[in-house]
mmCIF file of the protein (N, C-alpha, C, O) and its ligand, coordinates in Angstrom:
data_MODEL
# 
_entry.id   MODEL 
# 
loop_
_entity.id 
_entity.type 
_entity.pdbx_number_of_molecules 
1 polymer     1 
2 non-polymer 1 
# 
_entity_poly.entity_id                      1 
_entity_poly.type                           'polypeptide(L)' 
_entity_poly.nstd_linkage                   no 
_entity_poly.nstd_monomer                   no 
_entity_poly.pdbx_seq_one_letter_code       
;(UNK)(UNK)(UNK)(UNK)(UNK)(UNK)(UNK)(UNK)(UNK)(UNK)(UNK)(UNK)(UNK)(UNK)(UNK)(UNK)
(UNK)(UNK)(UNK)(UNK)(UNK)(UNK)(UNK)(UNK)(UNK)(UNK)(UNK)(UNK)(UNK)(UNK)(UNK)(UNK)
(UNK)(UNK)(UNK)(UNK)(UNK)(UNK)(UNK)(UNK)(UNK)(UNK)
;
_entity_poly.pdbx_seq_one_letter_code_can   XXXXXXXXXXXXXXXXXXXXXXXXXXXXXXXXXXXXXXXXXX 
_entity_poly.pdbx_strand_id                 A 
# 
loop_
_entity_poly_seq.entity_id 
_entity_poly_seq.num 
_entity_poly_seq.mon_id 
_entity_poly_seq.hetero 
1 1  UNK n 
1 2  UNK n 
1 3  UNK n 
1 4  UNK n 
1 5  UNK n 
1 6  UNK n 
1 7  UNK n 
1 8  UNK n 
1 9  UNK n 
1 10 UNK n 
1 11 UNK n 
1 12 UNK n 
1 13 UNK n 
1 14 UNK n 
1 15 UNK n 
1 16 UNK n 
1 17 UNK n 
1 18 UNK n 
1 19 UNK n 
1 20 UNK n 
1 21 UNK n 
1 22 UNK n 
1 23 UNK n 
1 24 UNK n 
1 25 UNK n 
1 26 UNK n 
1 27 UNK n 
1 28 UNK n 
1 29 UNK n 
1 30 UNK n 
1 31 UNK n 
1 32 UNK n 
1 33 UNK n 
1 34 UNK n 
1 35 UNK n 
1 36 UNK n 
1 37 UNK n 
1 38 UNK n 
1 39 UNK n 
1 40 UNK n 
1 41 UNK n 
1 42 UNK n 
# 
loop_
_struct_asym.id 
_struct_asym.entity_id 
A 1 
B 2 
# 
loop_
_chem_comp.id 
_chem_comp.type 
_chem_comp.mon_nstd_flag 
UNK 'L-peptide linking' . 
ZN  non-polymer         . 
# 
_pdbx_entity_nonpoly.entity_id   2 
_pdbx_entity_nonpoly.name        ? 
_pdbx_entity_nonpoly.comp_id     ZN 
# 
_pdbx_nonpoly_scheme.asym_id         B 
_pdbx_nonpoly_scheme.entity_id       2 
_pdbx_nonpoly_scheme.mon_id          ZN 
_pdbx_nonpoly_scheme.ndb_seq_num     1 
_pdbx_nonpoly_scheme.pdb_seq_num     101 
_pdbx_nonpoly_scheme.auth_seq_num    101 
_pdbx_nonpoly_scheme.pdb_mon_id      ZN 
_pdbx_nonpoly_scheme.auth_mon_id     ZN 
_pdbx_nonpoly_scheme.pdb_strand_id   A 
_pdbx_nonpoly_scheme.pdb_ins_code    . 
# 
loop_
_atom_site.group_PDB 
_atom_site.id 
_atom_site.type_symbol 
_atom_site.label_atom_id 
_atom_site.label_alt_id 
_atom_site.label_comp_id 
_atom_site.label_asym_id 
_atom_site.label_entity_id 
_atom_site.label_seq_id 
_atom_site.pdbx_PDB_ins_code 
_atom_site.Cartn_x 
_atom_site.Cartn_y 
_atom_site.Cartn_z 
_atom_site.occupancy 
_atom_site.B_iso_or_equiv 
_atom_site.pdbx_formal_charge 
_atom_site.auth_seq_id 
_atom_site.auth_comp_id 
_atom_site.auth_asym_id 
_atom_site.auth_atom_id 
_atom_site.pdbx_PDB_model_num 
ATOM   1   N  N  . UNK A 1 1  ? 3.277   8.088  -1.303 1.00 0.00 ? 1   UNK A N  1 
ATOM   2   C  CA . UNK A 1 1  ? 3.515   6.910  -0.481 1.00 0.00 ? 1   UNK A CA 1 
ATOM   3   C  C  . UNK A 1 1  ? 5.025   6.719  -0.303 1.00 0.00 ? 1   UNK A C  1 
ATOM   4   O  O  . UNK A 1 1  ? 5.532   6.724  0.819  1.00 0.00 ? 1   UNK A O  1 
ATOM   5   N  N  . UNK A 1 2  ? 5.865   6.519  -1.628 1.00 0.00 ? 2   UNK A N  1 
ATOM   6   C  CA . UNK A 1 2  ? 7.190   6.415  -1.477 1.00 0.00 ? 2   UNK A CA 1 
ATOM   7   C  C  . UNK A 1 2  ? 7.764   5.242  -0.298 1.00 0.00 ? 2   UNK A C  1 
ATOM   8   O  O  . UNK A 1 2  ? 7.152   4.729  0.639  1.00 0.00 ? 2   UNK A O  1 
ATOM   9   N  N  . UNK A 1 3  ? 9.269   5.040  -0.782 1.00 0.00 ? 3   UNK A N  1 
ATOM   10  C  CA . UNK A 1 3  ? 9.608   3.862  0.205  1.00 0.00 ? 3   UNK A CA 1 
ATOM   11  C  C  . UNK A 1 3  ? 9.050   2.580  0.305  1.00 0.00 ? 3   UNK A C  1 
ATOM   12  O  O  . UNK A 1 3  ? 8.950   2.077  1.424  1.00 0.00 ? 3   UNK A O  1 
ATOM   13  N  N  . UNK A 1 4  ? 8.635   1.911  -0.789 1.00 0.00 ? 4   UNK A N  1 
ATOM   14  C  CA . UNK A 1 4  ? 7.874   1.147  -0.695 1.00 0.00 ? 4   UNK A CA 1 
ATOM   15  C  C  . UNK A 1 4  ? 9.399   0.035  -0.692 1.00 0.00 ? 4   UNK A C  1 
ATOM   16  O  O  . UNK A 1 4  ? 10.483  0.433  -1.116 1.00 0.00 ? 4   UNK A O  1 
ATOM   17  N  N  . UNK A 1 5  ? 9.190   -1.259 -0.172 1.00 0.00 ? 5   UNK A N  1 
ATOM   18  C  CA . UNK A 1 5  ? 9.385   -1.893 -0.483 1.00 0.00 ? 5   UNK A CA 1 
ATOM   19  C  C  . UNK A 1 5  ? 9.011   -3.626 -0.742 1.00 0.00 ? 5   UNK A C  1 
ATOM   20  O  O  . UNK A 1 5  ? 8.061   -4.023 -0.068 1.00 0.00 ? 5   UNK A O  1 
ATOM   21  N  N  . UNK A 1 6  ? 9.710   -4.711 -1.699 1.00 0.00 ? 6   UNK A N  1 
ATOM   22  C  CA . UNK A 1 6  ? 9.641   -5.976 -1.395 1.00 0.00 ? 6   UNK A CA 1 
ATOM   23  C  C  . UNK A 1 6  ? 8.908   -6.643 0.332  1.00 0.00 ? 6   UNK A C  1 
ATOM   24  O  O  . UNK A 1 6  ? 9.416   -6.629 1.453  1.00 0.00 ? 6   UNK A O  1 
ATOM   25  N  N  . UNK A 1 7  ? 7.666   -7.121 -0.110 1.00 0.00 ? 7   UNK A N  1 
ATOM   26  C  CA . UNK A 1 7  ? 7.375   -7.494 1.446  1.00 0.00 ? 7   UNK A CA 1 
ATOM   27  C  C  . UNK A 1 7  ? 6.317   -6.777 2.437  1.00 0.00 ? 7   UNK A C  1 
ATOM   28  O  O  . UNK A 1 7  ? 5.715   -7.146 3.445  1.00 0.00 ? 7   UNK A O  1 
ATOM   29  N  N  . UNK A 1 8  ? 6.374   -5.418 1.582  1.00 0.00 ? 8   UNK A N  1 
ATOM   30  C  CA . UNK A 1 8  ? 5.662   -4.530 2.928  1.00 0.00 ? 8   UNK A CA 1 
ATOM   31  C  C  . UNK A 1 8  ? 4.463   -4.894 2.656  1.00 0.00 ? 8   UNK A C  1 
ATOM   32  O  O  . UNK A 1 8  ? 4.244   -5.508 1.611  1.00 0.00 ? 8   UNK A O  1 
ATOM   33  N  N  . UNK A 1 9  ? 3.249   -4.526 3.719  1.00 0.00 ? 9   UNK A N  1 
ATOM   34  C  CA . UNK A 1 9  ? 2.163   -4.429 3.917  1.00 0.00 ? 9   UNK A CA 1 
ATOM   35  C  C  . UNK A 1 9  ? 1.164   -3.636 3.678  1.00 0.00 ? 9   UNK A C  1 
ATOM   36  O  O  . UNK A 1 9  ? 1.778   -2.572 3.764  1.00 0.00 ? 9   UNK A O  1 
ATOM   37  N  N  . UNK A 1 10 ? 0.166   -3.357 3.459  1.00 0.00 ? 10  UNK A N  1 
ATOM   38  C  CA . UNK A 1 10 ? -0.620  -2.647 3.257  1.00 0.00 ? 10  UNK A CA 1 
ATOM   39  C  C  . UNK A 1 10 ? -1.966  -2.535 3.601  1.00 0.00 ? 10  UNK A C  1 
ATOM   40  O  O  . UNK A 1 10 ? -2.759  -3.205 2.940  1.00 0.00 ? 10  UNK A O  1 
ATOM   41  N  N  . UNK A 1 11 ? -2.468  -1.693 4.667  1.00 0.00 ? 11  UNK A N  1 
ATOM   42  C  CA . UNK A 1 11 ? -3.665  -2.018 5.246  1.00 0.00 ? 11  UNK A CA 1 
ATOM   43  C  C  . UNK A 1 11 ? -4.898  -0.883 4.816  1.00 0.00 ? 11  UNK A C  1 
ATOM   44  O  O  . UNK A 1 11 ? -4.574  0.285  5.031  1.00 0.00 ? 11  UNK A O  1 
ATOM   45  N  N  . UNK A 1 12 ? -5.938  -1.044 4.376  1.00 0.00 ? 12  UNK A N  1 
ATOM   46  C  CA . UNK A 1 12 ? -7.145  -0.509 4.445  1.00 0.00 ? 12  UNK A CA 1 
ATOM   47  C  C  . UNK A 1 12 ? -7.724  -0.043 5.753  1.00 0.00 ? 12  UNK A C  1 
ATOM   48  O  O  . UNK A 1 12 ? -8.389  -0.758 6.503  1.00 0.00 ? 12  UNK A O  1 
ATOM   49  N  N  . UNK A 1 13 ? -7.406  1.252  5.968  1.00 0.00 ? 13  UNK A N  1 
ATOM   50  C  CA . UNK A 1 13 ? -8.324  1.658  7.206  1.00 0.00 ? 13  UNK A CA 1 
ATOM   51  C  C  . UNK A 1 13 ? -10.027 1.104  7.019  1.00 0.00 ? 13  UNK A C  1 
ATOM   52  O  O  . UNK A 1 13 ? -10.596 0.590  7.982  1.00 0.00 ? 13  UNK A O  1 
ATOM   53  N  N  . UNK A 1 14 ? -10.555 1.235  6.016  1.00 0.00 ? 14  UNK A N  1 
ATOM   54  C  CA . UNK A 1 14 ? -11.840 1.125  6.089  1.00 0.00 ? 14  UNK A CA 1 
ATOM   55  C  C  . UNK A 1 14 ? -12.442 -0.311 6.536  1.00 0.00 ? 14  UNK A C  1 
ATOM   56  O  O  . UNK A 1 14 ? -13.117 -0.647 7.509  1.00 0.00 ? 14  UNK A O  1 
ATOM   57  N  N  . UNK A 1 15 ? -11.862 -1.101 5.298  1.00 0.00 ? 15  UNK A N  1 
ATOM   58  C  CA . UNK A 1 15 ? -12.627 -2.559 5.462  1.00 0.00 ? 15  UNK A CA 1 
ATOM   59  C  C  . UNK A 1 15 ? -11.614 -3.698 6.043  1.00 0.00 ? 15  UNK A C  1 
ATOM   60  O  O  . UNK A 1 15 ? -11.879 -4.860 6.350  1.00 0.00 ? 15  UNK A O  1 
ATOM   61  N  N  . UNK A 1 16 ? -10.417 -3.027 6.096  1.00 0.00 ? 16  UNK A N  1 
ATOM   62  C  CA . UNK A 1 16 ? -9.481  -4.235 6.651  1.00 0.00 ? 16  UNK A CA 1 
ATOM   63  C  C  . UNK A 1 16 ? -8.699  -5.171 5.719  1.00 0.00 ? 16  UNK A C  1 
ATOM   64  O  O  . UNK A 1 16 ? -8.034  -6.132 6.109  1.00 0.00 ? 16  UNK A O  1 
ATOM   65  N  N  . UNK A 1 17 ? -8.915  -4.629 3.931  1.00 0.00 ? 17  UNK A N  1 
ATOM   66  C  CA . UNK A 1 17 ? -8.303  -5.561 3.554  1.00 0.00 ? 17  UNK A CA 1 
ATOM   67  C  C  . UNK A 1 17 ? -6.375  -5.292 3.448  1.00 0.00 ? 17  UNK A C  1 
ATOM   68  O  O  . UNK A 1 17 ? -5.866  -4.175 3.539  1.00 0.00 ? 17  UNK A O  1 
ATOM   69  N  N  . UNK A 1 18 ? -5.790  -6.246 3.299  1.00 0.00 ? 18  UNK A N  1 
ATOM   70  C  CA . UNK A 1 18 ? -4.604  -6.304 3.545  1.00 0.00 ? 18  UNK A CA 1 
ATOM   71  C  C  . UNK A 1 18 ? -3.903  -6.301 2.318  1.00 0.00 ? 18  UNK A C  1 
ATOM   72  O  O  . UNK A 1 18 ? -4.653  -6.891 1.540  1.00 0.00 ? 18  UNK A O  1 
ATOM   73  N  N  . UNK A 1 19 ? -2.532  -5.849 1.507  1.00 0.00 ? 19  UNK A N  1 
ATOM   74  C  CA . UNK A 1 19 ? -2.213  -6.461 0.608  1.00 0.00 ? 19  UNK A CA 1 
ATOM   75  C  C  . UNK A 1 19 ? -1.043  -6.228 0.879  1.00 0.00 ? 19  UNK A C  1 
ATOM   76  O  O  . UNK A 1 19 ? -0.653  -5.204 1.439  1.00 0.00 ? 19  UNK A O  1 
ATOM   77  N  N  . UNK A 1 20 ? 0.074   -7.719 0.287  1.00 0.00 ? 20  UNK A N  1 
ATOM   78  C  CA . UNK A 1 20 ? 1.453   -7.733 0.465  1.00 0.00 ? 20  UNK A CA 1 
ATOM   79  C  C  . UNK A 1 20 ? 2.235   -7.224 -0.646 1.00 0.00 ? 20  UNK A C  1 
ATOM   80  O  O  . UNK A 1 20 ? 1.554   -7.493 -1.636 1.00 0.00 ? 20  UNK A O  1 
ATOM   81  N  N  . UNK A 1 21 ? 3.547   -6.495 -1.114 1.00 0.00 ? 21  UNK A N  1 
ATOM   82  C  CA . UNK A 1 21 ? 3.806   -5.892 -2.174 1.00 0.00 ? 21  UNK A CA 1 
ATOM   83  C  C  . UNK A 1 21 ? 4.872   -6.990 -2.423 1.00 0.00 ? 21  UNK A C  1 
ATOM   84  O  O  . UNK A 1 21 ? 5.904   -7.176 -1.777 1.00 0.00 ? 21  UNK A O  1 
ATOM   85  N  N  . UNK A 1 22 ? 4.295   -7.842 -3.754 1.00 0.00 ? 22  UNK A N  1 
ATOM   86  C  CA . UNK A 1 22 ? 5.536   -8.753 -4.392 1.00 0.00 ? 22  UNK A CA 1 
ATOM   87  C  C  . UNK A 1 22 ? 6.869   -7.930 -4.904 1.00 0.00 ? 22  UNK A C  1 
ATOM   88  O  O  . UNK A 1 22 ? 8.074   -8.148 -4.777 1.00 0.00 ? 22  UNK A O  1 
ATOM   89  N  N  . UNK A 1 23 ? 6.214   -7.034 -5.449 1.00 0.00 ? 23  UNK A N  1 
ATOM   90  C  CA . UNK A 1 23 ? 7.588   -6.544 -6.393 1.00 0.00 ? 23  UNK A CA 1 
ATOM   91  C  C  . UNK A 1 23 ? 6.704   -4.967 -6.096 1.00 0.00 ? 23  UNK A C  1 
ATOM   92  O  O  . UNK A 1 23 ? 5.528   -4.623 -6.211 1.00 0.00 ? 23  UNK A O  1 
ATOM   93  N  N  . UNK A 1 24 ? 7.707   -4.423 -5.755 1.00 0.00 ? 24  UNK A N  1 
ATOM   94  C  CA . UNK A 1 24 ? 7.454   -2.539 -5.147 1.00 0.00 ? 24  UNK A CA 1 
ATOM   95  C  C  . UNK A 1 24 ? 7.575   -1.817 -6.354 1.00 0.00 ? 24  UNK A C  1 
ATOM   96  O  O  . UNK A 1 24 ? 8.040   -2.182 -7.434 1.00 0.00 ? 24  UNK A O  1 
ATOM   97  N  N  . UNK A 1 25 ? 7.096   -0.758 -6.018 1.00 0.00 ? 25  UNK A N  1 
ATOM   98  C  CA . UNK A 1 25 ? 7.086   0.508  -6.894 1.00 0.00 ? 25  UNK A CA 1 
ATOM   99  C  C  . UNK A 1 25 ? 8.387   1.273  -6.431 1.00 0.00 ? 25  UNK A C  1 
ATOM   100 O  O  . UNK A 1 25 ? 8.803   1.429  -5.283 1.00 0.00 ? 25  UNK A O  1 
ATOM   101 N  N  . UNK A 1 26 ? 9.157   1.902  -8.164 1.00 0.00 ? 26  UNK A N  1 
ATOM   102 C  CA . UNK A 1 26 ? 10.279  2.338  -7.469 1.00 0.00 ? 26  UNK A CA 1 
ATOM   103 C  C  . UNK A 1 26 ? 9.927   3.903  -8.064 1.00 0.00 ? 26  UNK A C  1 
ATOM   104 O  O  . UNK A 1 26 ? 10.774  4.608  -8.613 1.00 0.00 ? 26  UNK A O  1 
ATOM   105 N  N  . UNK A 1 27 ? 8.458   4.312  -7.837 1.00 0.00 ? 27  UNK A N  1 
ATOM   106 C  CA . UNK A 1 27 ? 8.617   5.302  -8.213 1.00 0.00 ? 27  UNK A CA 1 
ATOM   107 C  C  . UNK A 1 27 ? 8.378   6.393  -6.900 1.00 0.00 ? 27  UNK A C  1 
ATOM   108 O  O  . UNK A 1 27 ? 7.899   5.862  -5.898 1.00 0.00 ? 27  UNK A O  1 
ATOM   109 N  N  . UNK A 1 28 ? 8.605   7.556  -6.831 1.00 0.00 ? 28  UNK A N  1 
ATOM   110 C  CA . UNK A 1 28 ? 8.566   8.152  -5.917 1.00 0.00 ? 28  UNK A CA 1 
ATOM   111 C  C  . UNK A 1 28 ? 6.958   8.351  -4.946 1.00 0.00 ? 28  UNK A C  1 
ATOM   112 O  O  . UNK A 1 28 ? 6.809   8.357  -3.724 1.00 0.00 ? 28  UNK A O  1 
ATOM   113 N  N  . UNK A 1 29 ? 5.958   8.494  -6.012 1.00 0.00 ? 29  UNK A N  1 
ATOM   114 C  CA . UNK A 1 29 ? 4.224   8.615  -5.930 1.00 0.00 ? 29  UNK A CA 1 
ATOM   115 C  C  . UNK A 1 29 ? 3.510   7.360  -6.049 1.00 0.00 ? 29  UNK A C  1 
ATOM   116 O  O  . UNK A 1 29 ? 3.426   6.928  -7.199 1.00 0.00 ? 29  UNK A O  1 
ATOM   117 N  N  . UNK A 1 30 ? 2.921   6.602  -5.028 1.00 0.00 ? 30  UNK A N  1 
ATOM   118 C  CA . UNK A 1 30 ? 2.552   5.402  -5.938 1.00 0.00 ? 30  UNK A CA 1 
ATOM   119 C  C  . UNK A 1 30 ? 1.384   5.224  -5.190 1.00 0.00 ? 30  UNK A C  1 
ATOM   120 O  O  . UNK A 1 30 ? 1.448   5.326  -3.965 1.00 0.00 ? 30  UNK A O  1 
ATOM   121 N  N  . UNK A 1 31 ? 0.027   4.900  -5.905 1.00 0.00 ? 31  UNK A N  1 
ATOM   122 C  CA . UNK A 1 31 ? -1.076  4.926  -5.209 1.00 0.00 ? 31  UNK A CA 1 
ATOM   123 C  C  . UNK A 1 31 ? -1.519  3.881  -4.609 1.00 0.00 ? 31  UNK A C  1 
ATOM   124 O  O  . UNK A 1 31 ? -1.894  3.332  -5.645 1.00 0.00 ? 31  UNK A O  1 
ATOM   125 N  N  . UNK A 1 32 ? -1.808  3.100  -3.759 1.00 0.00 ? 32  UNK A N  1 
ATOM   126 C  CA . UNK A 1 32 ? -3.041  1.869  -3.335 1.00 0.00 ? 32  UNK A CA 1 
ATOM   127 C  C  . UNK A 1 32 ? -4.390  2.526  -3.200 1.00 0.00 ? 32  UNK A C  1 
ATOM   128 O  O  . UNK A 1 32 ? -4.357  3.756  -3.217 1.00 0.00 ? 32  UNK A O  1 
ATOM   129 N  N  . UNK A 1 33 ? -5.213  2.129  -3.108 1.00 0.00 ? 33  UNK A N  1 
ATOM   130 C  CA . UNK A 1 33 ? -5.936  3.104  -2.941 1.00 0.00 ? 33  UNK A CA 1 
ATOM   131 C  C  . UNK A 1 33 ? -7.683  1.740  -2.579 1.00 0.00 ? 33  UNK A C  1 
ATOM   132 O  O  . UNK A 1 33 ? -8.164  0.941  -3.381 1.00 0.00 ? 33  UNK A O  1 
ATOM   133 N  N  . UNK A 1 34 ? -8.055  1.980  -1.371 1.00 0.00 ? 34  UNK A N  1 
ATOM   134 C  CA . UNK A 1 34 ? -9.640  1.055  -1.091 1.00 0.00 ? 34  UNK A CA 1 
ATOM   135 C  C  . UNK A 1 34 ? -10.620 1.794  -0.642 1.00 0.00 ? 34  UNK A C  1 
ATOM   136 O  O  . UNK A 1 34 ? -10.204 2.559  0.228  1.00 0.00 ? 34  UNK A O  1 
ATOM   137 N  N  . UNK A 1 35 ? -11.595 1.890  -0.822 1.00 0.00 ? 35  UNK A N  1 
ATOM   138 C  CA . UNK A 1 35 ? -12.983 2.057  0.125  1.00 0.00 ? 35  UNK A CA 1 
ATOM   139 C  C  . UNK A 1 35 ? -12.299 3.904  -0.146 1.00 0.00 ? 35  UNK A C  1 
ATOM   140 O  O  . UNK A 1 35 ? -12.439 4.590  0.867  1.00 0.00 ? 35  UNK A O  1 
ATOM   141 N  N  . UNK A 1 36 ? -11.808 4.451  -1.039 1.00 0.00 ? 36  UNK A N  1 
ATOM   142 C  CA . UNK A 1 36 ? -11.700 5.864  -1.675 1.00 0.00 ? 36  UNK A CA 1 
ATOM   143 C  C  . UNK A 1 36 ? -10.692 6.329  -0.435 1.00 0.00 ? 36  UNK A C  1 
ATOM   144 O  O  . UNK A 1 36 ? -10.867 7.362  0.212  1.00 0.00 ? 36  UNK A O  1 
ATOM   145 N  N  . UNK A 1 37 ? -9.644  5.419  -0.222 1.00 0.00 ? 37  UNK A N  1 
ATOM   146 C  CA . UNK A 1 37 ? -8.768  6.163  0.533  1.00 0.00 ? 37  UNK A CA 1 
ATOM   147 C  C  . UNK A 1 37 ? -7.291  5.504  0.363  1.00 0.00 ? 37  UNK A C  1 
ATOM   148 O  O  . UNK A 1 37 ? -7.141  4.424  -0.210 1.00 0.00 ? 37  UNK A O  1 
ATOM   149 N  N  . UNK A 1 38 ? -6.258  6.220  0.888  1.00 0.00 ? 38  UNK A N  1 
ATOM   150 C  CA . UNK A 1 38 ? -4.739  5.791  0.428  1.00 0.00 ? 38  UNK A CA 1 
ATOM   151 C  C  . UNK A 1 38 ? -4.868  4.426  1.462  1.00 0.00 ? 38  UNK A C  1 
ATOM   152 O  O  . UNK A 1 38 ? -5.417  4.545  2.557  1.00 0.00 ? 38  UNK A O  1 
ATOM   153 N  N  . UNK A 1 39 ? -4.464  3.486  1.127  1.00 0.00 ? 39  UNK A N  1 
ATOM   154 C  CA . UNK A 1 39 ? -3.922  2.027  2.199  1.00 0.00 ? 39  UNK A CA 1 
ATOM   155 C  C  . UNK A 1 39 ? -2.727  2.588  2.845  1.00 0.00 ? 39  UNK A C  1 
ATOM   156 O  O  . UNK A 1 39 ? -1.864  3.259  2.278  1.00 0.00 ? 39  UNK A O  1 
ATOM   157 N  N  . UNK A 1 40 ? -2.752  2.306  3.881  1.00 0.00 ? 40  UNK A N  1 
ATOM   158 C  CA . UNK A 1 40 ? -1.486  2.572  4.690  1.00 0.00 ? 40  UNK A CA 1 
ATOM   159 C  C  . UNK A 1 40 ? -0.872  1.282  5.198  1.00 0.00 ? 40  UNK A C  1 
ATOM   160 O  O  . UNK A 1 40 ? -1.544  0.310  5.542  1.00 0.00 ? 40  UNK A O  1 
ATOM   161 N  N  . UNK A 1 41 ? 0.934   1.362  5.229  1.00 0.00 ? 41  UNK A N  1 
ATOM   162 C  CA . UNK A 1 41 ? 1.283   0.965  5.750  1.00 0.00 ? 41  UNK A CA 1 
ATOM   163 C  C  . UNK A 1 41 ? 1.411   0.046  7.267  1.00 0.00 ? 41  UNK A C  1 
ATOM   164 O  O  . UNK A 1 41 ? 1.113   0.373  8.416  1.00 0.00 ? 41  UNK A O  1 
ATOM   165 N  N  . UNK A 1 42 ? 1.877   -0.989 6.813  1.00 0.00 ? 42  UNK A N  1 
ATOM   166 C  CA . UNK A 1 42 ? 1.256   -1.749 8.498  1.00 0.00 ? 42  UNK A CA 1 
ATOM   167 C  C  . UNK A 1 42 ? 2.467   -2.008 9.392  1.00 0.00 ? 42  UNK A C  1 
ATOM   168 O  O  . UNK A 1 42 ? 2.314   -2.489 10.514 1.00 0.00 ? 42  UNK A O  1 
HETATM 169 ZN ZN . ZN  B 2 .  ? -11.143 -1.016 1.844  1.00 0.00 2 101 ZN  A ZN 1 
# 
């Protein structure tokens, strides 16, 4: 995933759910993961 930051978004292709990132991952690999798939960016 990488690049995450403070703020960003996160969308579930499948079901639509959304999540906002309070405090980011500063690691290079970082999973979300819904409905058995990576959340993507919105
Ligand atoms: Zn989902």
């Amino acid at each position: 995933m990488g690049n995450m930051k403070d703020g960003d978004v996160y969308v579930c292709g499948g079901c639509g759910l959304e999540v906002t990132v309070s405090k980011a991952c500063d690691e290079e690999q970082c999973d979300l993961v819904c409905c058995g798939q990576q959340l993507k960016k919105k």
